[in-house]
Steps between C-alpha positions, in 0.01 A plus 500: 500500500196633256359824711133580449465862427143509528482340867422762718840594744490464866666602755718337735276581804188367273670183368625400907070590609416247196741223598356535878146512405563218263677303769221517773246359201729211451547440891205398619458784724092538402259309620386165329127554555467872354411314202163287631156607466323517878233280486240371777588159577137419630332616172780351341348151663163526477564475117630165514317182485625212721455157381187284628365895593120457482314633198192435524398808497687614174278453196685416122424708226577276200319392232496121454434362167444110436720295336452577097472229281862559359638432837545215710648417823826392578494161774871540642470923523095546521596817307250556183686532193465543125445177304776585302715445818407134515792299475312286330117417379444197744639628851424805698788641550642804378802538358717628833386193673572254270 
């Protein structure tokens, strides 16, 4: 057995406090919740948004541009694409939805 002369040496009495301490990590003696972050759960909800919540009071802030003249409109996706996603010069669909 190769012995590590640079390891620092330990007692017997350290070495048994080390295997104890070591053993009541591995146990599961602590808590499982030490670990979570308190948080309010009402101003946790008032963040959310529930689906069909009213908004009309909420106001958008983009910018819409119209459609450019290199663009078109896709029939099956409505999305507005490139022309060079056309999948091909006659239809208007884009590539993904043909």
């Amino acid at each position: 057995m190769a012995t590590d002369y640079d390891a620092s040496r330990k007692s017997e009495d350290e070495q048994k406090e080390e295997s104890l301490e070591a053993r009541r990590l591995t146990s599961g003696d602590q808590d499982k919740t030490s670990g979570r972050v308190d948080e309010d759960e009402n101003e946790l909800a008032d963040s959310f948004e529930l689906p069909g919540a009213d908004l009309s009071h909420e106001t958008l802030t983009i910018e819409v541009t119209p459609r450019q003249a290199d663009e078109f409109t896709c029939a099956s996706c409505f999305l507005v694409q490139h022309v060079s996603r056309r999948s091909s010069p006659v239809t208007n669909l884009c590539s993904d939805c043909a």
